[in-house]
C-alpha positions in Angstrom: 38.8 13.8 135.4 40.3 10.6 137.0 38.8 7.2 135.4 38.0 4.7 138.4 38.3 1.9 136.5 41.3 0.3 134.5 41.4 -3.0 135.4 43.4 -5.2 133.0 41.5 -8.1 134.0 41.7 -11.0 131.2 43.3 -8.9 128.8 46.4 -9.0 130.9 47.1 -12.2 128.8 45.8 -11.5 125.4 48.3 -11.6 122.7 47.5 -7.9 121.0 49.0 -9.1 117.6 45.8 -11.2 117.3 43.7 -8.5 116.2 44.5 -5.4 113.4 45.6 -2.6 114.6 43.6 -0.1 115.7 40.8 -3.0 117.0 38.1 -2.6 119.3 37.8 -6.2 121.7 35.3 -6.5 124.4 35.0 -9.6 126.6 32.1 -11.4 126.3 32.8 -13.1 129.5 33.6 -9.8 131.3 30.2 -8.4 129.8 28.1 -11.5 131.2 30.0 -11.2 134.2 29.0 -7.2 135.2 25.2 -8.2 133.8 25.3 -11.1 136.0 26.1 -8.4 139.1 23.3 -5.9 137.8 20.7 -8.9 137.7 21.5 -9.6 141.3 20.8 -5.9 142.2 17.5 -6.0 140.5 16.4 -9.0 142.0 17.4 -8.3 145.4 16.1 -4.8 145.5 13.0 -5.6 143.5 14.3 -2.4 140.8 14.3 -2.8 137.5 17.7 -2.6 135.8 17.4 -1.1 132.4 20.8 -1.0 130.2 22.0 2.5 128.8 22.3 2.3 124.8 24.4 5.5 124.5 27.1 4.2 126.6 27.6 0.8 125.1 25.1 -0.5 122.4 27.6 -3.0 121.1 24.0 -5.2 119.8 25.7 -7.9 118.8 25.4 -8.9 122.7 22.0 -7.9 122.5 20.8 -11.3 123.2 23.2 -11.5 126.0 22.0 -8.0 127.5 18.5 -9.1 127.2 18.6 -12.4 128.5 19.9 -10.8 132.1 18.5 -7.4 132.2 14.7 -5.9 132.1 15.3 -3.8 129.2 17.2 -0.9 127.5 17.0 3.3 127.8 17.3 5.1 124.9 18.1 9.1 124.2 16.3 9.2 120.7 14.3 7.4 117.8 17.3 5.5 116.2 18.5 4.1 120.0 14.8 3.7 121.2 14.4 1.4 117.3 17.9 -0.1 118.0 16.3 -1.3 121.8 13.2 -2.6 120.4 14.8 -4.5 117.2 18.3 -5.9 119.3 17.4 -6.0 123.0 13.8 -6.9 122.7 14.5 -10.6 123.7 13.2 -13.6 122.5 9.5 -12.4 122.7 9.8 -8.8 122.5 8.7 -7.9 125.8 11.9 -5.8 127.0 11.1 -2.7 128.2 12.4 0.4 126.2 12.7 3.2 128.3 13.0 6.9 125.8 14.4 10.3 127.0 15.4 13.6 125.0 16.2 16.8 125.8 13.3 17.5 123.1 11.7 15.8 120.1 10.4 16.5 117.2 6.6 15.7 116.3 7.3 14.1 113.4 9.5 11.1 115.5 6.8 11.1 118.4 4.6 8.0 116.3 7.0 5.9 116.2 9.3 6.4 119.3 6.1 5.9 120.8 5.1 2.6 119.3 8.8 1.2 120.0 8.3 2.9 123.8 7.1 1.7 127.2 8.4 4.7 128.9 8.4 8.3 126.9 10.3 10.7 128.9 10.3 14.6 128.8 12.7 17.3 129.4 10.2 19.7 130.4 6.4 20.3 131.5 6.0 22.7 128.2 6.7 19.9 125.9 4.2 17.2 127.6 1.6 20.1 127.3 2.6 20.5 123.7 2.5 17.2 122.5 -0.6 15.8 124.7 -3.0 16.2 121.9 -1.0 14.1 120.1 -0.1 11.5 122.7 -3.9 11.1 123.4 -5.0 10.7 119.3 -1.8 7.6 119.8 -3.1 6.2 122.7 -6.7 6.9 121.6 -5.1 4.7 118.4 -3.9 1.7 121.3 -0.6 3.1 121.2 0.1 2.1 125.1 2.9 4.0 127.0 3.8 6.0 130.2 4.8 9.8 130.3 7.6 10.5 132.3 9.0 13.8 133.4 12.7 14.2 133.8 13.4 16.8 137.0 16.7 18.3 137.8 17.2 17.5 141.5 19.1 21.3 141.9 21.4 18.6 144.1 25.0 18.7 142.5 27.5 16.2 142.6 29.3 16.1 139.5 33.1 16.1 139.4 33.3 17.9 136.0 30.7 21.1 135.2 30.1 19.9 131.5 28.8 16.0 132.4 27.2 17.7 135.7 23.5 17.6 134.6 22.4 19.6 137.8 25.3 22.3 137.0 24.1 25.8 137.4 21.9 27.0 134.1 21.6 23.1 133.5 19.3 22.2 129.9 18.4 18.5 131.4 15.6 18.4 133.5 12.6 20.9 134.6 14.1 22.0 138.2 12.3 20.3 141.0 11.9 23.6 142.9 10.0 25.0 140.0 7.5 21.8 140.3 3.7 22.8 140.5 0.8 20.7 140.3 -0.5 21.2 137.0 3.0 20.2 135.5 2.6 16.8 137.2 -0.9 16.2 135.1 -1.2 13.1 133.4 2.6 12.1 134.5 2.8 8.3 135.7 6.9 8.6 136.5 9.7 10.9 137.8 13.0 10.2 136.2 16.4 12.4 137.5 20.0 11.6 136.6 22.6 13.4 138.4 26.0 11.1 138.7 28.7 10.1 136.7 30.8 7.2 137.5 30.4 7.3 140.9 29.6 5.6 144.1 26.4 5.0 146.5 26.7 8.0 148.9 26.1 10.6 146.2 22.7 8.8 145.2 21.5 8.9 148.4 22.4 12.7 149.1 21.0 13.5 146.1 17.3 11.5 146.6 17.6 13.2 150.4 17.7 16.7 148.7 14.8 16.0 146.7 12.7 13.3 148.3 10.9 16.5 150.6 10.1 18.3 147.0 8.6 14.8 145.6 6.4 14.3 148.4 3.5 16.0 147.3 3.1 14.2 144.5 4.4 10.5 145.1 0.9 9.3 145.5 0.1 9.4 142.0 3.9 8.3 140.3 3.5 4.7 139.3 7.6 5.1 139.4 10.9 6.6 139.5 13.8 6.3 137.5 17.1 7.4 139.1 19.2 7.2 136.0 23.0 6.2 135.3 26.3 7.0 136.5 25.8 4.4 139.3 29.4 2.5 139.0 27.8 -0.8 140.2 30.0 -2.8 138.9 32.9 -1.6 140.2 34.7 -4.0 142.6 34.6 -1.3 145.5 31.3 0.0 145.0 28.4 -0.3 148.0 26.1 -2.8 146.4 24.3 -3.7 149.7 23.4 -0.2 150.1 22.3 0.3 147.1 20.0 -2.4 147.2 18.8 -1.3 150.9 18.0 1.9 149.5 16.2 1.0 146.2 13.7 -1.5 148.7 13.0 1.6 151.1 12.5 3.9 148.3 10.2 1.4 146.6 8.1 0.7 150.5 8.3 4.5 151.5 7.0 5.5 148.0 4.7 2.7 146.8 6.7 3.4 143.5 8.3 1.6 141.3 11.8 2.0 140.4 14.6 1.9 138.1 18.2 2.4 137.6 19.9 2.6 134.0 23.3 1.5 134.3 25.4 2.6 131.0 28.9 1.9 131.5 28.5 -0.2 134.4 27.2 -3.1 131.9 30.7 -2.5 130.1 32.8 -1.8 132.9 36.6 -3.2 132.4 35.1 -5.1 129.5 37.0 -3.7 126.4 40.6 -2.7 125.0 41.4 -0.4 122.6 44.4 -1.7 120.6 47.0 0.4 118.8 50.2 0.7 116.8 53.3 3.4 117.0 53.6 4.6 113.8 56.5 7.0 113.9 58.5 8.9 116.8 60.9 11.4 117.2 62.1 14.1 119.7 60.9 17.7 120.5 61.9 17.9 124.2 60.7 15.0 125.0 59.5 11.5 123.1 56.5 11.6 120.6 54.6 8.8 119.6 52.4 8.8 116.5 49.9 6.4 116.9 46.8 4.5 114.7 44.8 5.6 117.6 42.9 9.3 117.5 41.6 10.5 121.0 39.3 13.1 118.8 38.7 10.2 116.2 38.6 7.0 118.7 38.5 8.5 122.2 37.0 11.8 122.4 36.1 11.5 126.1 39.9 12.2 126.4 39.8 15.5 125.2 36.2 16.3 126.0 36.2 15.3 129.9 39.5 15.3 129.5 41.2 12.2 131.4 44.0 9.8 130.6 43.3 6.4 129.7 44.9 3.6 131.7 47.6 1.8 129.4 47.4 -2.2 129.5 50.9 -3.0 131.2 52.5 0.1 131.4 55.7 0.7 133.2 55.9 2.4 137.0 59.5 3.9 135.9 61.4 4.3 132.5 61.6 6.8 129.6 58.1 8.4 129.2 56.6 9.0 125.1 53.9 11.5 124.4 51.4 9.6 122.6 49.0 11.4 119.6 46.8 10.1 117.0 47.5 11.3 113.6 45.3 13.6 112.9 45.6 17.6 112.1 44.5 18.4 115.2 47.4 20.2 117.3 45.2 19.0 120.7 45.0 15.3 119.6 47.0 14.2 122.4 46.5 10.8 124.1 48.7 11.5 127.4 52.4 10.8 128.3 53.1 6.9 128.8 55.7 4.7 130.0 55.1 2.0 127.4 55.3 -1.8 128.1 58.5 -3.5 126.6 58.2 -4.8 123.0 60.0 -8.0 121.6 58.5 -7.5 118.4 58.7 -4.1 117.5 61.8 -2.3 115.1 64.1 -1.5 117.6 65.9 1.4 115.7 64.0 4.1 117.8 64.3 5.2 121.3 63.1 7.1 124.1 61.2 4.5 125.8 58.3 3.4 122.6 59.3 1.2 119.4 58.1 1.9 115.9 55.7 -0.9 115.2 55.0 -1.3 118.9 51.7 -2.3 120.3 49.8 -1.5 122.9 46.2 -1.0 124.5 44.2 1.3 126.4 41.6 -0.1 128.9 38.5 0.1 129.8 37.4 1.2 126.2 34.0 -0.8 125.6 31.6 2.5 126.7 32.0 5.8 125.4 34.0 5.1 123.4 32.8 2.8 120.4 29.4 4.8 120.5 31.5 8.5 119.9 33.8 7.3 117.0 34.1 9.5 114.1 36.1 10.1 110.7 37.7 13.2 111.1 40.4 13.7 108.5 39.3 10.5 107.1 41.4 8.7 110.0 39.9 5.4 109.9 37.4 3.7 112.6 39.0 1.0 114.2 37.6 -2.9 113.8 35.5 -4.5 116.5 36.5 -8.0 117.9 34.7 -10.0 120.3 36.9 -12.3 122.6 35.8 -14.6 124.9 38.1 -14.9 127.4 36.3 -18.1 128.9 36.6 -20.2 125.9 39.3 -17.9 124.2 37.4 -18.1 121.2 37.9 -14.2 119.2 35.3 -13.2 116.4 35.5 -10.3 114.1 31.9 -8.6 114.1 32.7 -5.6 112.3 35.5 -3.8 110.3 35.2 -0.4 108.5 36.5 0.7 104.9 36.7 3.6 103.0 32.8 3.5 102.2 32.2 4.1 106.0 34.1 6.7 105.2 32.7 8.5 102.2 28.8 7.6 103.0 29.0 9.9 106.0 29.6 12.9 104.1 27.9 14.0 100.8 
């Protein structure tokens, strides 16, 4: 998979020895800055914009998040409690937007006390649960019931993020859809893309707008997901907009978007240390940073992180976190120079060198783990307006050991 982003932006002069290595540091500036672009795309289209927590749910910018967007989506209790505690706003009247695959009965009370929107995977589990849901409302628990559909309208780049992939778990398929499944459902929601332009949203709504019409007439709205890459600087924001008004005339509906990494776009570095190298046919850097500990996306999706400064020519080092794992592989780099770093060593890296990945504010933070005990790294946040740099969280060995029993 080939990341569309990777612009330095700011960081390009940010002194990487003012943070520990390995460090987290979003922009704060960069982060107003997308949000500010969002904000324009709700209010010109008339869509609510609704911020995806498991992509970046960095809440110490919850204020910031929730003074500029409608609200927050959530894939669970703990994100759905996160949204309603951290991205409520000032008088708790963000929206909070739940989806999962499936819950659990014993959850349904309280994700639906912290939700305006409660989302399901599948007609079965609304009939399920309904008895339920109408003893909570009966109770003056208020809250929609949304249906997630799988549009059976593919456009993924990679099979395993492609939720309308063949055999596909998320979303009751649209061409299934009869009209006892849409009882008692006030909103449609369907996600499809991933990182990715206009022109695949609007295929995707013309593939399944003829299957919605029957039952448009009684959706109080639709939610078209994430993936929309908004925020990057070549994306098709006045068509977006265009479309999100005519879907919102043609339907009567209203409608949503839930931008995830959008909101985070370009906004965060992850910053690293070579701890060792040597040769085995070529140069290999061990680094502080893990792509299965730090940067799983890199092995999962798998794709290679852009490198802040790296070289177009020069000696190229096979970088690896240091980890068991024979696969924890980060990608061959031509590393920036180093005037600080223990010049003993060659092949193109320095022991003790620094350097950063980019774009590492989403998907990244939220899918850290402690494998081998290889430690999380700290979280800064830098302002790059005011250059002012705060630590907001660092990790010890308790993180460690409290995670496992």
């Amino acid at each position: 998979m080939e990341t569309r982003a990777g612009d330095p932006g700011a960081f390009a002069h940010f002194d990487l020895n003012r943070v520990p290595s390995p460090a987290f540091v979003v922009d704060a500036a960069k982060v107003r800055a997308n949000l500010a672009v969002l904000r324009q795309i709700g209010d010109a289209s008339g869509a609510r914009v609704l911020a995806a927590l498991k992509a970046f749910s960095m809440w110490s910018l919850g204020s910031t998040v929730a003074g500029t967007l409608d609200g927050v989506c959530a894939s669970g209790l703990y994100e759905a409690r996160l949204g309603r505690e951290e991205y409520g706003g000032p008088h708790g009247d963000k929206e909070v937007a739940t989806y999962c695959a499936a819950y659990k009965a014993e959850d349904l009370p309280e994700i639906c006390r912290l939700s305006d929107h409660l989302i399901f995977n599948s007609p079965g589990q609304i009939a399920r649960f309904r008895p339920l849901l109408d003893d909570l409302r009966a109770k003056g628990e208020t809250f929609d019931i949304g249906l997630r559909i799988n549009p059976q309208h593919s456009e993924g780049e990679v099979p395993k993020y492609d939720p309308a992939a063949p055999c596909s778990r998320l979303g009751f398929p649209v061409g299934q859809l009869l009209p006892e499944h849409m009882e008692g459902v006030d909103g449609i929601h369907m996600h499809v893309l991933c990182e990715q332009d206009f022109p695949p949203l609007a295929r995707t709504w013309a593939a399944v707008e003829p299957l919605l019409a029957p039952y448009v007439g009684q959706l109080k709205w639709i939610n078209f997901g994430g993936g929309h890459h908004v925020t990057r600087a070549d994306y098709q924001v006045d068509d977006l907009i265009a479309f999100l008004k005519g879907v919102r005339e043609t339907t009567g509906c209203d409608v949503m978007i839930e931008p995830g990494e959008a909101v985070a776009l370009d906004a965060g570095i992850l910053v690293g240390e070579i701890l060792d190298l040597f040769d085995n046919s070529m140069a290999i850097g061990i680094t502080d940073i893990s792509a299965t500990c730090h940067m799983p996306d890199v092995i999962e999706a798998p794709y290679r992180p852009a490198m802040l400064g790296e070289l177009s020519e020069g000696p190229v080092t096979r970088l690896g976190g240091p980890s068991c794992l024979a696969g924890d592989v980060i990608g061959d780099y031509r590393l920036p120079s180093s005037a600080d770093a223990d010049k003993s060593s060659d092949g193109g890296a320095r022991i003790g060198q620094r350097f950063a990945f980019l774009d590492q504010a989403h998907y990244s933070m939220v899918k850290t783990n402690t494998f081998n005990g290889v430690p999380l790294p700290s979280i800064w946040l830098w302002d790059s307006e005011s250059d002012a740099l705060t630590l907001v969280r660092e990790f010890a060995y308790e993180d460690f050991k409290t995670r496992l029993s």
